[in-house]
Phi, psi and omega in degrees: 000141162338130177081349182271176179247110169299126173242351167213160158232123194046045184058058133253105167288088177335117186284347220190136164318315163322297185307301201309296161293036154242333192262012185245342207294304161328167177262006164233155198217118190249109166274160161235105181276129188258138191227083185063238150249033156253128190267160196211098170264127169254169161240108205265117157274124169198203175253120185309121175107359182250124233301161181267003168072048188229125135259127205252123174352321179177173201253029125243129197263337195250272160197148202296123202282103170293180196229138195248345176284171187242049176269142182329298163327272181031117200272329220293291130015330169246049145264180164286153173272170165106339215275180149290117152350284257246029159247007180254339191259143195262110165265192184191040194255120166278003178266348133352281180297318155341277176278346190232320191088064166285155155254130166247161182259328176081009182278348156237052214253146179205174203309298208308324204283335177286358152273321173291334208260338182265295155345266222291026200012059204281095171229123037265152159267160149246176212199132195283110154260309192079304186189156130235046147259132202256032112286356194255333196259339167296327156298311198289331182255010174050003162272080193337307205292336173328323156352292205259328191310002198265322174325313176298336183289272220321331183260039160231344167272324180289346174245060165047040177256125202284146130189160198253174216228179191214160176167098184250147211275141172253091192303119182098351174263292204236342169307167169077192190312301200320280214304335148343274182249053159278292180317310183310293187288003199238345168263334181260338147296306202212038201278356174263017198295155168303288181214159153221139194254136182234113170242148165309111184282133166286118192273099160275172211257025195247316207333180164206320198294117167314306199268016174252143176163147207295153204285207250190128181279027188237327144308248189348307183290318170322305179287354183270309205286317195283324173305316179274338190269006185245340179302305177291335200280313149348288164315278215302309214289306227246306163114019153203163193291359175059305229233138206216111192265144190280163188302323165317290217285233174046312211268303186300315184248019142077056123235170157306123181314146150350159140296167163302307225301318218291352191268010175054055179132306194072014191316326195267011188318313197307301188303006195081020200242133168092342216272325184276345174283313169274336142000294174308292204278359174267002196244326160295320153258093194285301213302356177262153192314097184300169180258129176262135182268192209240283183217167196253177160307078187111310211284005173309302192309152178056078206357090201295123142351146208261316172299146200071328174088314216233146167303133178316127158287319205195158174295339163161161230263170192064015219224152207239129191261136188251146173281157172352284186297345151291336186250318166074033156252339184090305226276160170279262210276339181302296159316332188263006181231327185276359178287172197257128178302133179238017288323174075018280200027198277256001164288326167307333178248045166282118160285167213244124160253156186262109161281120173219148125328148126329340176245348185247344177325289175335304187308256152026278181314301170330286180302296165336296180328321178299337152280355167080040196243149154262003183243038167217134179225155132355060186280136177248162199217080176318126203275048187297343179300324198254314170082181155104235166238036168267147171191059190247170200282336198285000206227004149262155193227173208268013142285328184290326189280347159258022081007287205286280182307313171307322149305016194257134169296172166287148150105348176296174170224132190221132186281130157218159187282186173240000172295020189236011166231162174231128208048024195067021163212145193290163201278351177274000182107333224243169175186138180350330160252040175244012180280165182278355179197172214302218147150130175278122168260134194247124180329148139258108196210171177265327145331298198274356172300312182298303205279008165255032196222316177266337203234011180303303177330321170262037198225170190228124194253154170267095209233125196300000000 
Protein backbone atom coordinates (compact mmCIF):
# COMPACT_ATOMS: atom_id res chain seq x y z
CA UNK A 1 0.00 0.00 0.00
CA UNK A 2 0.87 3.91 -0.64
CA UNK A 3 3.07 4.73 2.51
CA UNK A 4 3.79 1.78 3.56
CA UNK A 5 7.87 1.35 4.67
CA UNK A 6 9.55 -1.90 4.09
CA UNK A 7 12.04 -2.80 6.72
CA UNK A 8 13.63 -6.42 5.61
CA UNK A 9 13.58 -8.27 2.57
CA UNK A 10 13.62 -11.94 3.05
CA UNK A 11 14.78 -10.97 6.40
CA UNK A 12 17.23 -8.49 5.64
CA UNK A 13 17.78 -4.83 5.75
CA UNK A 14 19.05 -3.31 2.10
CA UNK A 15 21.77 -1.23 2.84
CA UNK A 16 21.32 0.18 -1.05
CA UNK A 17 19.42 -0.11 -4.11
CA UNK A 18 22.26 -2.58 -5.42
CA UNK A 19 20.94 -4.84 -2.47
CA UNK A 20 17.71 -3.69 -2.89
CA UNK A 21 17.14 -5.17 -6.64
CA UNK A 22 19.36 -8.71 -5.70
CA UNK A 23 17.26 -9.33 -2.76
CA UNK A 24 13.53 -8.44 -5.40
CA UNK A 25 14.76 -10.51 -7.90
CA UNK A 26 13.34 -13.84 -7.11
CA UNK A 27 9.87 -14.95 -7.87
CA UNK A 28 8.72 -14.91 -4.15
CA UNK A 29 9.77 -12.34 -2.25
CA UNK A 30 8.90 -12.08 1.79
CA UNK A 31 8.58 -9.00 3.32
CA UNK A 32 8.43 -7.18 6.51
CA UNK A 33 6.29 -3.83 6.38
CA UNK A 34 5.90 -1.03 8.77
CA UNK A 35 1.91 -0.11 7.97
CA UNK A 36 0.91 2.80 10.22
CA UNK A 37 1.87 1.07 13.54
CA UNK A 38 1.78 -1.71 12.63
CA UNK A 39 4.24 -4.10 11.31
CA UNK A 40 3.23 -7.01 8.43
CA UNK A 41 4.42 -9.82 7.12
CA UNK A 42 3.65 -10.28 3.42
CA UNK A 43 4.92 -12.32 0.90
CA UNK A 44 4.91 -10.85 -3.11
CA UNK A 45 4.75 -13.46 -6.11
CA UNK A 46 5.96 -12.75 -9.56
CA UNK A 47 8.22 -13.79 -12.50
CA UNK A 48 11.74 -13.75 -11.21
CA UNK A 49 13.39 -10.79 -12.53
CA UNK A 50 10.40 -8.81 -12.50
CA UNK A 51 10.71 -5.16 -10.69
CA UNK A 52 8.45 -5.80 -7.36
CA UNK A 53 6.59 -2.34 -8.28
CA UNK A 54 7.85 -0.55 -5.11
CA UNK A 55 9.61 3.15 -5.41
CA UNK A 56 12.46 4.09 -3.54
CA UNK A 57 13.21 6.89 -2.26
CA UNK A 58 17.08 6.97 -3.14
CA UNK A 59 19.59 4.73 -4.14
CA UNK A 60 21.56 4.49 -0.76
CA UNK A 61 19.33 3.73 2.14
CA UNK A 62 21.58 3.97 5.38
CA UNK A 63 24.22 6.62 4.72
CA UNK A 64 26.32 7.98 2.24
CA UNK A 65 30.14 7.04 2.72
CA UNK A 66 31.60 10.82 2.86
CA UNK A 67 35.42 11.63 1.78
CA UNK A 68 37.55 12.48 4.72
CA UNK A 69 40.33 13.88 2.14
CA UNK A 70 41.41 17.63 1.98
CA UNK A 71 42.06 17.79 -1.65
CA UNK A 72 42.92 21.11 -2.96
CA UNK A 73 41.16 20.59 -6.41
CA UNK A 74 37.85 20.08 -4.68
CA UNK A 75 35.16 21.56 -6.95
CA UNK A 76 32.88 20.78 -3.84
CA UNK A 77 34.92 23.78 -1.69
CA UNK A 78 34.41 26.41 -4.71
CA UNK A 79 30.94 26.60 -4.97
CA UNK A 80 28.94 29.39 -3.89
CA UNK A 81 27.07 29.57 -0.60
CA UNK A 82 23.14 29.33 -1.02
CA UNK A 83 22.98 26.28 -3.32
CA UNK A 84 21.11 22.56 -2.34
CA UNK A 85 22.66 21.10 0.72
CA UNK A 86 22.91 18.21 -0.96
CA UNK A 87 25.64 19.88 -3.57
CA UNK A 88 27.62 20.29 -0.65
CA UNK A 89 28.20 16.82 0.40
CA UNK A 90 31.57 15.18 -0.98
CA UNK A 91 31.17 11.53 -1.09
CA UNK A 92 33.27 8.70 -1.28
CA UNK A 93 31.29 5.67 -2.01
CA UNK A 94 31.94 3.06 -4.27
CA UNK A 95 28.66 2.13 -4.41
CA UNK A 96 28.36 5.65 -5.79
CA UNK A 97 30.85 5.14 -7.92
CA UNK A 98 28.90 1.88 -9.05
CA UNK A 99 25.62 3.02 -9.83
CA UNK A 100 26.34 7.43 -11.20
CA UNK A 101 30.35 6.73 -12.25
CA UNK A 102 30.98 8.93 -9.11
CA UNK A 103 35.16 8.68 -8.59
CA UNK A 104 36.32 7.25 -5.51
CA UNK A 105 39.99 7.52 -3.87
CA UNK A 106 39.55 4.49 -2.07
CA UNK A 107 40.87 5.92 0.83
CA UNK A 108 37.97 4.68 2.89
CA UNK A 109 37.23 1.82 0.93
CA UNK A 110 37.96 -1.84 3.51
CA UNK A 111 38.09 -5.48 3.45
CA UNK A 112 34.15 -5.67 3.55
CA UNK A 113 33.63 -3.39 0.94
CA UNK A 114 36.05 -5.30 -0.87
CA UNK A 115 34.09 -8.56 -0.42
CA UNK A 116 31.11 -6.93 -1.34
CA UNK A 117 32.32 -5.52 -4.31
CA UNK A 118 33.66 -8.74 -5.47
CA UNK A 119 31.01 -11.20 -4.47
CA UNK A 120 28.08 -8.99 -6.18
CA UNK A 121 30.52 -8.30 -9.12
CA UNK A 122 29.91 -4.21 -8.87
CA UNK A 123 31.25 -3.40 -11.86
CA UNK A 124 32.69 -0.83 -13.54
CA UNK A 125 34.33 1.16 -10.70
CA UNK A 126 35.98 4.54 -11.38
CA UNK A 127 38.52 5.22 -9.15
CA UNK A 128 40.51 8.69 -8.41
CA UNK A 129 44.52 8.13 -9.07
CA UNK A 130 46.12 11.63 -9.49
CA UNK A 131 49.74 10.08 -8.97
CA UNK A 132 50.88 7.22 -8.19
CA UNK A 133 53.91 8.15 -6.12
CA UNK A 134 52.69 8.07 -2.84
CA UNK A 135 53.83 11.03 -1.38
CA UNK A 136 52.65 12.89 -4.20
CA UNK A 137 49.25 11.41 -4.09
CA UNK A 138 48.97 11.70 -0.36
CA UNK A 139 49.68 15.66 -0.79
CA UNK A 140 47.46 15.87 -3.20
CA UNK A 141 44.42 14.15 -1.48
CA UNK A 142 45.44 16.00 1.45
CA UNK A 143 45.35 12.55 3.24
CA UNK A 144 47.98 10.22 4.49
CA UNK A 145 46.25 7.35 3.88
CA UNK A 146 46.09 8.18 -0.05
CA UNK A 147 49.93 7.11 0.47
CA UNK A 148 48.50 3.36 0.51
CA UNK A 149 44.92 3.48 -0.64
CA UNK A 150 45.72 2.65 -4.12
CA UNK A 151 46.86 -1.19 -2.96
CA UNK A 152 42.69 -1.90 -2.92
CA UNK A 153 42.76 -0.80 -7.13
CA UNK A 154 45.57 -3.59 -7.36
CA UNK A 155 43.10 -6.46 -5.42
CA UNK A 156 39.62 -5.11 -7.61
CA UNK A 157 42.11 -5.66 -10.65
CA UNK A 158 43.39 -8.86 -9.59
CA UNK A 159 39.93 -10.22 -9.15
CA UNK A 160 38.42 -9.06 -12.60
CA UNK A 161 36.82 -5.73 -11.59
CA UNK A 162 36.63 -3.51 -14.60
CA UNK A 163 37.87 -0.14 -13.74
CA UNK A 164 38.83 3.28 -14.75
CA UNK A 165 41.05 5.75 -13.43
CA UNK A 166 41.14 9.67 -13.09
CA UNK A 167 43.92 12.27 -13.09
CA UNK A 168 43.19 15.76 -12.54
CA UNK A 169 45.98 17.44 -13.45
CA UNK A 170 46.99 20.50 -11.06
CA UNK A 171 49.26 22.69 -12.67
CA UNK A 172 52.69 22.87 -10.91
CA UNK A 173 51.52 19.73 -8.68
CA UNK A 174 51.13 16.75 -10.53
CA UNK A 175 51.46 17.93 -14.09
CA UNK A 176 54.77 17.43 -16.27
CA UNK A 177 57.24 14.76 -15.12
CA UNK A 178 54.78 13.93 -12.21
CA UNK A 179 52.13 13.12 -14.58
CA UNK A 180 55.07 11.32 -16.52
CA UNK A 181 55.66 9.14 -13.88
CA UNK A 182 52.03 8.76 -12.85
CA UNK A 183 51.65 6.88 -16.53
CA UNK A 184 54.79 5.06 -16.07
CA UNK A 185 53.50 3.87 -12.52
CA UNK A 186 50.35 3.16 -13.78
CA UNK A 187 52.10 0.69 -16.84
CA UNK A 188 54.19 -1.24 -14.31
CA UNK A 189 51.72 -1.48 -12.04
CA UNK A 190 48.00 -1.12 -13.08
CA UNK A 191 48.37 -1.80 -16.63
CA UNK A 192 44.66 -3.76 -16.56
CA UNK A 193 43.03 -0.58 -15.88
CA UNK A 194 40.23 -0.02 -18.52
CA UNK A 195 41.07 3.52 -19.20
CA UNK A 196 42.38 6.76 -17.34
CA UNK A 197 40.92 10.00 -18.20
CA UNK A 198 43.53 13.24 -17.56
CA UNK A 199 41.36 16.02 -17.06
CA UNK A 200 41.94 19.45 -16.85
CA UNK A 201 41.49 21.40 -12.70
CA UNK A 202 38.69 23.34 -12.71
CA UNK A 203 39.37 27.23 -10.86
CA UNK A 204 36.06 28.85 -9.61
CA UNK A 205 36.02 32.21 -8.60
CA UNK A 206 35.58 30.81 -5.04
CA UNK A 207 38.78 28.80 -5.11
CA UNK A 208 40.66 30.02 -1.70
CA UNK A 209 43.93 27.36 -2.53
CA UNK A 210 46.89 29.50 -3.36
CA UNK A 211 48.44 26.75 -5.65
CA UNK A 212 45.51 25.80 -7.57
CA UNK A 213 44.97 27.79 -11.19
CA UNK A 214 44.41 27.24 -14.60
CA UNK A 215 46.96 26.04 -16.72
CA UNK A 216 48.77 27.89 -19.00
CA UNK A 217 48.23 27.24 -22.94
CA UNK A 218 51.81 26.05 -22.90
CA UNK A 219 51.03 23.55 -19.86
CA UNK A 220 48.19 22.28 -21.84
CA UNK A 221 49.85 21.78 -24.81
CA UNK A 222 52.28 19.90 -22.59
CA UNK A 223 49.58 17.57 -21.33
CA UNK A 224 48.65 17.05 -24.46
CA UNK A 225 52.22 15.87 -26.02
CA UNK A 226 52.63 13.64 -22.88
CA UNK A 227 49.12 12.45 -23.34
CA UNK A 228 49.89 11.32 -27.03
CA UNK A 229 53.40 10.00 -26.29
CA UNK A 230 52.12 7.62 -23.67
CA UNK A 231 48.99 6.58 -26.03
CA UNK A 232 51.94 4.89 -28.08
CA UNK A 233 53.49 3.46 -25.85
CA UNK A 234 50.48 1.56 -24.69
CA UNK A 235 49.68 0.74 -28.01
CA UNK A 236 53.05 -1.02 -28.35
CA UNK A 237 52.89 -2.71 -24.95
CA UNK A 238 49.53 -3.22 -23.90
CA UNK A 239 47.92 -3.18 -27.90
CA UNK A 240 45.60 0.09 -26.67
CA UNK A 241 45.85 3.44 -25.87
CA UNK A 242 44.87 3.28 -22.09
CA UNK A 243 45.14 6.65 -21.77
CA UNK A 244 43.03 9.84 -22.66
CA UNK A 245 42.90 13.67 -22.52
CA UNK A 246 39.50 15.57 -21.91
CA UNK A 247 38.30 17.93 -24.58
CA UNK A 248 39.27 20.66 -22.82
CA UNK A 249 42.84 20.39 -22.87
CA UNK A 250 42.68 20.16 -26.71
CA UNK A 251 40.25 23.07 -26.70
CA UNK A 252 43.11 24.85 -24.17
CA UNK A 253 45.95 24.34 -26.28
CA UNK A 254 44.66 25.41 -29.85
CA UNK A 255 45.03 21.71 -31.21
CA UNK A 256 43.04 19.61 -33.14
CA UNK A 257 40.59 16.85 -31.46
CA UNK A 258 41.75 12.77 -32.30
CA UNK A 259 39.94 10.91 -34.96
CA UNK A 260 37.08 9.02 -33.45
CA UNK A 261 38.35 5.69 -34.09
CA UNK A 262 41.61 6.92 -31.55
CA UNK A 263 38.93 7.07 -28.54
CA UNK A 264 38.80 2.73 -28.96
CA UNK A 265 35.15 3.28 -28.09
CA UNK A 266 34.37 6.59 -26.57
CA UNK A 267 34.22 4.61 -22.76
CA UNK A 268 35.05 7.93 -21.07
CA UNK A 269 32.36 10.41 -22.82
CA UNK A 270 31.20 11.36 -19.36
CA UNK A 271 34.63 12.75 -18.05
CA UNK A 272 34.76 14.71 -21.22
CA UNK A 273 36.77 12.86 -22.92
CA UNK A 274 36.01 12.03 -26.71
CA UNK A 275 32.44 14.16 -26.21
CA UNK A 276 33.31 16.40 -29.67
CA UNK A 277 34.09 13.80 -31.57
CA UNK A 278 30.73 12.25 -30.91
CA UNK A 279 28.99 15.12 -31.10
CA UNK A 280 30.39 15.47 -34.63
CA UNK A 281 29.26 12.01 -35.64
CA UNK A 282 25.74 12.16 -34.05
CA UNK A 283 25.41 15.18 -35.57
CA UNK A 284 26.29 14.17 -39.13
CA UNK A 285 25.03 10.78 -38.90
CA UNK A 286 21.56 11.67 -36.58
CA UNK A 287 20.10 8.20 -37.34
CA UNK A 288 22.86 6.25 -35.55
CA UNK A 289 22.52 5.60 -31.82
CA UNK A 290 23.69 8.42 -29.91
CA UNK A 291 26.21 7.97 -27.16
CA UNK A 292 24.79 8.77 -23.96
CA UNK A 293 27.01 9.40 -20.86
CA UNK A 294 26.41 7.78 -17.65
CA UNK A 295 26.10 10.41 -15.07
CA UNK A 296 27.28 14.07 -14.87
CA UNK A 297 28.92 16.14 -12.45
CA UNK A 298 26.34 16.59 -9.33
CA UNK A 299 23.91 14.23 -10.73
CA UNK A 300 23.69 11.98 -8.44
CA UNK A 301 22.56 13.86 -5.58
CA UNK A 302 19.19 14.25 -4.34
CA UNK A 303 18.40 11.01 -5.00
CA UNK A 304 18.51 10.39 -9.11
CA UNK A 305 17.50 7.05 -9.55
CA UNK A 306 19.56 3.99 -10.02
CA UNK A 307 18.13 2.63 -13.21
CA UNK A 308 19.56 4.85 -16.07
CA UNK A 309 22.57 6.07 -14.30
CA UNK A 310 21.56 9.90 -14.80
CA UNK A 311 19.34 12.17 -12.77
CA UNK A 312 16.08 13.01 -15.17
CA UNK A 313 17.09 16.32 -17.13
CA UNK A 314 14.27 17.92 -18.21
CA UNK A 315 10.22 16.88 -18.45
CA UNK A 316 10.61 14.97 -21.71
CA UNK A 317 12.91 15.43 -24.61
CA UNK A 318 12.61 18.39 -27.10
CA UNK A 319 10.19 20.54 -25.30
CA UNK A 320 9.87 24.25 -25.11
CA UNK A 321 9.70 25.78 -21.79
CA UNK A 322 7.58 29.60 -21.75
CA UNK A 323 9.15 32.38 -19.84
CA UNK A 324 7.30 33.58 -16.66
CA UNK A 325 5.48 35.70 -18.10
CA UNK A 326 3.52 32.90 -20.28
CA UNK A 327 3.05 30.80 -17.83
CA UNK A 328 2.93 32.35 -14.56
CA UNK A 329 3.78 29.18 -12.76
CA UNK A 330 7.64 28.74 -11.63
CA UNK A 331 7.04 25.12 -11.57
CA UNK A 332 9.58 22.58 -13.70
CA UNK A 333 9.11 19.48 -14.51
CA UNK A 334 5.49 19.39 -12.57
CA UNK A 335 4.44 21.93 -14.90
CA UNK A 336 6.37 19.98 -18.14
CA UNK A 337 4.14 17.17 -17.54
CA UNK A 338 0.91 18.52 -16.98
CA UNK A 339 1.53 20.63 -20.19
CA UNK A 340 -0.39 21.12 -22.82
CA UNK A 341 0.76 20.44 -26.73
CA UNK A 342 1.01 23.30 -29.06
CA UNK A 343 2.23 24.13 -32.97
CA UNK A 344 5.38 26.00 -33.34
CA UNK A 345 3.57 27.70 -36.08
CA UNK A 346 5.13 30.84 -37.20
CA UNK A 347 8.05 30.15 -34.91
CA UNK A 348 9.21 27.37 -36.88
CA UNK A 349 10.95 29.68 -39.65
CA UNK A 350 12.09 31.73 -36.79
CA UNK A 351 15.79 32.05 -36.50
CA UNK A 352 17.69 29.94 -34.00
CA UNK A 353 20.16 30.29 -31.40
CA UNK A 354 22.37 27.45 -29.48
CA UNK A 355 22.72 28.26 -25.75
CA UNK A 356 26.87 26.63 -25.12
CA UNK A 357 29.57 27.15 -22.51
CA UNK A 358 32.47 28.92 -23.46
CA UNK A 359 34.52 26.13 -23.88
CA UNK A 360 32.28 24.33 -26.03
CA UNK A 361 30.69 27.18 -28.43
CA UNK A 362 33.46 26.55 -30.81
CA UNK A 363 32.93 23.13 -31.07
CA UNK A 364 28.85 23.77 -31.57
CA UNK A 365 29.45 26.67 -33.77
CA UNK A 366 31.65 23.84 -36.55
CA UNK A 367 29.07 22.16 -36.80
CA UNK A 368 25.92 24.54 -37.44
CA UNK A 369 28.40 26.29 -39.71
CA UNK A 370 28.23 22.83 -41.69
CA UNK A 371 24.63 23.32 -42.74
CA UNK A 372 25.22 26.19 -44.34
CA UNK A 373 22.11 28.51 -42.66
CA UNK A 374 22.30 32.08 -41.90
CA UNK A 375 19.76 31.83 -39.38
CA UNK A 376 21.24 29.82 -36.72
CA UNK A 377 24.04 31.17 -34.38
CA UNK A 378 25.87 30.49 -31.19
CA UNK A 379 25.32 32.27 -27.96
CA UNK A 380 28.44 31.09 -26.15
CA UNK A 381 26.87 31.90 -22.14
CA UNK A 382 29.97 33.68 -19.85
CA UNK A 383 30.07 31.52 -16.67
CA UNK A 384 30.08 34.52 -13.87
CA UNK A 385 27.89 32.54 -11.65
CA UNK A 386 31.05 30.09 -10.94
CA UNK A 387 33.47 32.50 -12.48
CA UNK A 388 37.14 31.40 -12.72
CA UNK A 389 37.94 29.37 -15.91
CA UNK A 390 34.84 27.48 -15.88
CA UNK A 391 32.88 27.14 -18.90
CA UNK A 392 31.82 24.01 -19.79
CA UNK A 393 28.28 23.71 -20.66
CA UNK A 394 27.20 21.40 -18.02
CA UNK A 395 27.97 24.06 -15.29
CA UNK A 396 25.48 26.51 -16.61
CA UNK A 397 23.01 27.95 -14.76
CA UNK A 398 19.71 30.27 -15.32
CA UNK A 399 21.33 33.36 -13.58
CA UNK A 400 24.08 33.44 -16.22
CA UNK A 401 21.23 32.63 -19.04
CA UNK A 402 19.27 35.03 -17.97
CA UNK A 403 22.06 37.77 -18.47
CA UNK A 404 22.38 36.51 -21.67
CA UNK A 405 19.27 36.36 -23.02
CA UNK A 406 17.87 39.63 -21.94
CA UNK A 407 19.66 41.05 -24.31
CA UNK A 408 18.29 38.45 -26.96
CA UNK A 409 15.34 39.58 -29.28
CA UNK A 410 11.96 38.27 -28.65
CA UNK A 411 10.59 35.76 -31.12
CA UNK A 412 13.66 33.64 -31.56
CA UNK A 413 13.91 30.17 -30.87
CA UNK A 414 16.56 29.54 -28.63
CA UNK A 415 18.22 25.78 -27.91
CA UNK A 416 19.39 24.74 -24.32
CA UNK A 417 21.13 21.56 -23.62
CA UNK A 418 19.63 19.71 -21.05
CA UNK A 419 23.18 18.42 -19.57
CA UNK A 420 22.96 21.82 -17.44
CA UNK A 421 19.54 20.63 -15.51
CA UNK A 422 19.24 18.10 -13.05
CA UNK A 423 15.50 17.40 -12.77
CA UNK A 424 14.37 20.19 -14.98
CA UNK A 425 16.64 22.16 -12.79
CA UNK A 426 20.02 24.33 -12.75
CA UNK A 427 22.64 24.04 -9.94
CA UNK A 428 21.73 27.84 -8.69
CA UNK A 429 17.86 26.73 -8.17
CA UNK A 430 16.32 28.80 -10.73
CA UNK A 431 14.64 26.62 -14.00
CA UNK A 432 13.97 27.33 -17.39
CA UNK A 433 10.68 29.43 -16.84
CA UNK A 434 12.26 31.63 -14.89
CA UNK A 435 14.06 32.83 -18.22
CA UNK A 436 13.41 36.16 -19.84
CA UNK A 437 12.49 33.60 -23.23
CA UNK A 438 10.86 31.15 -24.51
CA UNK A 439 13.78 28.02 -24.76
CA UNK A 440 13.69 24.60 -26.37
CA UNK A 441 15.51 22.07 -24.07
CA UNK A 442 17.22 19.40 -26.17
CA UNK A 443 18.64 16.08 -25.20
CA UNK A 444 22.32 16.68 -25.46
CA UNK A 445 23.77 14.36 -28.24
CA UNK A 446 24.31 15.81 -31.92
CA UNK A 447 21.21 13.99 -33.29
CA UNK A 448 18.83 15.56 -31.27
CA UNK A 449 20.75 19.14 -31.92
CA UNK A 450 20.24 18.47 -35.89
CA UNK A 451 16.96 17.60 -35.57
CA UNK A 452 16.04 20.44 -33.65
CA UNK A 453 17.39 22.84 -35.65
CA UNK A 454 16.15 21.25 -39.37
CA UNK A 455 12.96 19.47 -38.21
CA UNK A 456 11.82 21.64 -34.83
CA UNK A 457 9.74 23.43 -36.94
CA UNK A 458 7.64 20.09 -38.14
CA UNK A 459 7.47 19.04 -34.64
CA UNK A 460 4.96 19.71 -31.93
CA UNK A 461 6.77 21.28 -28.60
CA UNK A 462 5.82 21.52 -25.30
CA UNK A 463 5.15 24.76 -23.42
CA UNK A 464 4.35 25.37 -19.71
Amino acid sequence: MVGDEILKIDGEAPRDVIRWQILTDDAVVPLSVQRESQRVDLVVTKRPGEPLGVEVHAAVFDRVQTCDNHCEFCFIHQLPRGMRRSLYLKDDDYRLSFLYGNFTTLTRFSELDMERVITERLSPLNVSIHATDPQIRADILGNRRGAVSLRWLRVLLDHGIEVHGQVVVCPGVNDGDVLEDTLAGVLERFSELATICVVPLGVSRFNKQKRMRPHTITEAQRVVDIVSDWQEIFLGVLGRRLVFAADEYYLMADRPFPDADSYEGFPMHEDGIGMARTLESEFQNPTTEPTRPRSGFFAWVDGAPADGYRSPRSGSPATSVGAPEDTGSGESDVSMARATRVSLGAARHAPVGVLTGTMSAPVIESLTNSLGRTDVRVIAVPNNYFGGNIGVTGLMVGEDLERVLSGEPEGHRYLLPDVCLSRGVFLDGTSPQDLPRTVEVVPTDGAALRHALTLGGRTEAVRA
